[in-house]
N, C-alpha and C positions, 0 to 999 in steps of 0.2 A: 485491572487492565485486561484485555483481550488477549485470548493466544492466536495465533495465526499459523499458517504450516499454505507451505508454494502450494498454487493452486485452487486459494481461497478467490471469491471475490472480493472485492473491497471496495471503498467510497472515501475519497480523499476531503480531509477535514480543516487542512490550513488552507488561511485565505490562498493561497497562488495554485491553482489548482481546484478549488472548492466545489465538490460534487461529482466530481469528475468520477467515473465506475473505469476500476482496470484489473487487474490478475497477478499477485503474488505470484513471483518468480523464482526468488532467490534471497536466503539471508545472511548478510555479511557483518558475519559476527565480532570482527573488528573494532567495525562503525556501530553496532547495535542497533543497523537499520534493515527494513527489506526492500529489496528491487521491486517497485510495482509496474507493468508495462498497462498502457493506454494506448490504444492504439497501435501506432508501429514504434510511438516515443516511449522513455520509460526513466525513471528517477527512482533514486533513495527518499524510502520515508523514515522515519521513529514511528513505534509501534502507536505514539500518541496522536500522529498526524494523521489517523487511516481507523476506519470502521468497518466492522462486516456490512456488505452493502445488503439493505435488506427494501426487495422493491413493492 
């Protein structure tokens, strides 16, 4: 699995969403997810749902 740290790029990998490029934010480690923002919007991923974006 990939490590991540706020500030990465990244490329979202489940369908709702898919391909979409946005910027680690924040990791809440509760949920065991990170804050990705796109744009001005922004959601919870699992580390499985999100790849380093690489263009």
């Amino acid at each position: 699995m990939e490590e991540f740290q706020v500030g990465d790029t990244v490329q979202i990998t489940r369908a709702v969403g898919l391909g979409q490029v946005g910027t680690v934010v924040w990791w809440y480690a509760d949920r065991e997810q990170w804050l990705v923002r796109i744009g001005t919007a922004q959601d919870y991923y699992r580390p499985d749902e999100i790849t380093h974006f690489r263009p």
